[in-house]
C-alpha positions, 0 to 999 in steps of 0.5 A, a space after each residue: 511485462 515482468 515489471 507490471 507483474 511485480 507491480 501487481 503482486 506489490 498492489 495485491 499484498 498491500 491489499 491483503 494487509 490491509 484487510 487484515 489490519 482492518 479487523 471486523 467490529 462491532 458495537 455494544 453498550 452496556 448499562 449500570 456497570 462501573 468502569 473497573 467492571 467494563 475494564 475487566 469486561 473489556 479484558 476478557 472479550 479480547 482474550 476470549 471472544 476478539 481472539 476465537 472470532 477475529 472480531 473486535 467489541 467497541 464498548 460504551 456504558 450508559 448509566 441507570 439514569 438515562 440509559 433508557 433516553 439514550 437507547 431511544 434517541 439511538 433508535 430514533 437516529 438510526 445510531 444505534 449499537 449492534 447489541 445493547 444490554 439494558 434492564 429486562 423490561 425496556 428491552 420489548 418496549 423497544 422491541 415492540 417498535 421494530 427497534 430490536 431483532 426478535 432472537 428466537 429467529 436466531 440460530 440456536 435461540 433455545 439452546 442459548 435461551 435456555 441458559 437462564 432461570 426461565 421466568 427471567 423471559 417474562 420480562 424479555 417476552 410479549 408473546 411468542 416474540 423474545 428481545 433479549 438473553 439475560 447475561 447476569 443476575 441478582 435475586 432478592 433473599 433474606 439477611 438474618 441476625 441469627 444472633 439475636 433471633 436465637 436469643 429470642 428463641 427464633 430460628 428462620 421465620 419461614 412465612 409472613 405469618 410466622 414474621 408477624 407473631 414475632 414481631 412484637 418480642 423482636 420490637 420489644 428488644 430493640 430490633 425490627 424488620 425491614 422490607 427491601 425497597 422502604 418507600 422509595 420509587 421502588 417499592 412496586 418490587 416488594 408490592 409484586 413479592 405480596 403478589 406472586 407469593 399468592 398467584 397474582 400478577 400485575 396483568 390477567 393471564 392474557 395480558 389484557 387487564 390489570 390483575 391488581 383488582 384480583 381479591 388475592 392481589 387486595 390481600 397481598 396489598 393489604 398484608 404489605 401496608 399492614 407491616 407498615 401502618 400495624 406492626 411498625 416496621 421502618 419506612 426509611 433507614 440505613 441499611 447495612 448500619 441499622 443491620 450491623 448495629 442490631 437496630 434490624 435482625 431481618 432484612 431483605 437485600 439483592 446479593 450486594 449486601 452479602 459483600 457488604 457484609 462481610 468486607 464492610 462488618 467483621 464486627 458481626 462475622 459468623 452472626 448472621 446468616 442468608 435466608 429465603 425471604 417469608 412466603 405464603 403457605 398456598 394450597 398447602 405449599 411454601 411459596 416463597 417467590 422473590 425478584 430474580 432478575 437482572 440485566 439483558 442483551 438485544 440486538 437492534 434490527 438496524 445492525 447489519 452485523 446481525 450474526 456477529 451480534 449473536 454470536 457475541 450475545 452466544 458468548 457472552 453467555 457461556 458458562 465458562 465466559 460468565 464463571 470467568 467474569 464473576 472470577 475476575 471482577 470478585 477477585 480485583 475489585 473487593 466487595 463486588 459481586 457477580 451472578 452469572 444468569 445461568 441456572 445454577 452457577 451461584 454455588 461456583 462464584 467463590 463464595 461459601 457453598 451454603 450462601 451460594 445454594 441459598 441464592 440458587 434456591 431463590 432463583 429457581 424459584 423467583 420470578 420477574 416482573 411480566 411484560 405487558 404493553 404499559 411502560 414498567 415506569 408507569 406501571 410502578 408508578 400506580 403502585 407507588 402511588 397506592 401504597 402512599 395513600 394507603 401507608 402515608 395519607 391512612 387510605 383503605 388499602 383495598 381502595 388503594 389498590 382497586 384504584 391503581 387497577 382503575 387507572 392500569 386498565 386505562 392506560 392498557 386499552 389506550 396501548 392496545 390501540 397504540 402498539 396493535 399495528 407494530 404486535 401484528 407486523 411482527 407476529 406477521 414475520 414469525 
């Protein structure tokens, strides 16, 4: 008896051990990091998140360039992660499809929701459904040669008005301006600055049709050829050189350039300056509303970690894991930058208070690309198309984008119909 006891108790400690050598995991992939930043994201969950939980984060990154095809086939497959962090605007495409959990069904959802500039949630929401938490941020503000501006009698050109008027003397000295995007694929993101700085958006208020048919969105659009086709600013250039050699004196940019500059140009340290990028004056107010946006988390409905994932996602999130990231990949990994998503956090990333309040203020006031039923790559494409004609074929900007309009309303009703079946099953559940 004594000996089946002892036998017993042998088994039962082998059994014990073994759960707790068993630790409990779960899966994230994460999307446009390089491997020295996973390293230290890696780094942090162990010391942070693994040692407060006891679990374990297995980590994949996926590139910009087929993060979105992977993210699909996985969903497709029943393979896919736990919680996967991609661009704000994919998120709710997978949603919408039952792919990813609705957070506002998790416990806690606004006090974690309200971590972040809140316009980030336009390109997270459809409706009263939420597919992702941002957990960093970039913003677009203005670069400024405050060396040649004042040498020109210019300070800080406020509004597009007062660009325009000072563009000629600046030209006439060798220098320019340069919209952030060029003509590239990306050039929808300038087009939405135009937009939202006069109160227009790429859908209606409700989603239903396309807004660039609105006649504030045709002045928006014709002001943003027009810096092209009339006053002559570049349609492709270097950058950071043409910024370095003078060649450009204003100059729009994400927070990476600010790195840039001032690791890659002490040749023109203490000659330039971040500024807000110029708005409109609207109802006698300065709207100077730029892209704020950045990457988020969602949690794929088919995990059966579900609240393990969330509380990977409430951590992440914190102020303290996002000051601590932002602290570590700036200090080891020289010319990088992180912006955590919580409100108000850039004045405490170790860089100078001025540039840090400058990109606060652009937050606060930024917004996102809003989320409507038409995949945001065909979307971008009607106005990448538009500006083409108008900026490289000589079309009427008006036409240009009424056209654009045109073929946005169509592909909207067709995913009226497509998506209506998966919207009213998930509003069914709420």
């Amino acid at each position: 008896m004594k000996r089946l006891q002892k036998v017993f108790l042998l088994v039962l400690v082998f059994v014990v051990l073994g759960c707790l050598v068993i630790a409990e995991s779960i899966e994230v992939w994460l999307t446009g990091h390089n491997n020295e930043e996973l390293r230290i994201i890696r780094d942090i969950t162990e010391a942070g998140f693994t040692a407060r939980t006891g679990i374990e984060v297995d980590y994949t990154l996926l590139s910009w360039g087929d993060n979105e095809n992977r993210y699909l086939m996985a969903a497709a497959s029943g393979e896919a992660p736990d919680v996967g962090g991609a661009g704000a605007l994919f998120l709710p495409e997978l949603g919408l499809r039952g792919a990813l959990v609705d957070l506002s069904t998790m416990p806690g959802f606004e006090e974690v929701k309200n971590r972040a500039t809140p316009s980030f949630y336009r390109a997270l929401q459809y409706k009263s459904l939420t597919f992702g938490i941002p957990y960093f941020s970039t913003v677009t503000v203005g670069y400024q040669r405050d060396d040649i501006l004042q040498s020109l009698g210019f300070s800080e050109l406020t509004t597009w008005d007062e660009l325009r008027q000072a563009l000629p003397k600046i030209q006439a000295n060798g220098s320019n301006f340069a919209l952030q995007w060029f003509l590239t694929e990306t050039l929808y993101a300038d087009v939405n600055m135009f937009m939202w700085q006069r109160g227009v958006d790429d859908y209606n208020r409700d989603l239903t049709r396309s807004g660039y048919d609105d006649p504030e969105c045709v002045i928006a659009f014709t002001d943003y050829v027009e810096l092209y086709t009339k006053y002559k600013i570049p349609q492709e250039l270097p950058l950071q050189q043409a910024f370095v050699s003078g060649e450009l004196a204003l100059a729009l940019s994400y927070p990476y350039f600010f790195m840039n500059l001032t690791y890659g140009a002490p040749q023109v340290a203490g000659k330039w300056s971040i500024v807000q990028a110029p708005g409109y004056i609207m109802n006698g107010k300065l709207n100077r509303t730029t892209t704020g946006t950045g990457s988020a988390l969602g949690i794929f409905d088919s995990s059966k970690k579900k609240q393990q994932a969330w509380e990977y996602i409430k951590w992440l999130t914190e102020e303290q894991t996002q000051l601590e990231l932002a602290s570590r990949i700036m200090s080891q990994i020289q010319g990088a930058i992180f912006v955590p998503a919580n409100v108000g956090s850039a004045t405490k990333i170790g860089i100078d208070q001025a540039s840090g309040e400058i990109f606060n203020k652009a937050l606060a006031e930024s917004t996102t690309s809003v989320y409507g039923l038409v995949a945001p790559r065909h979307r971008r494409r009607y106005l990448q198309m538009a500006a083409q004609r108008a900026i490289l074929q000589g079309d009427d900007p008006k036409e240009a984008i009424l056209l654009a309009a045109e073929e946005h309303n169509s592909e909207i009703s067709r995913k009226q119909i497509e998506y209506d079946r998966f919207i009213k099953k998930l509003l069914g559940k709420k």
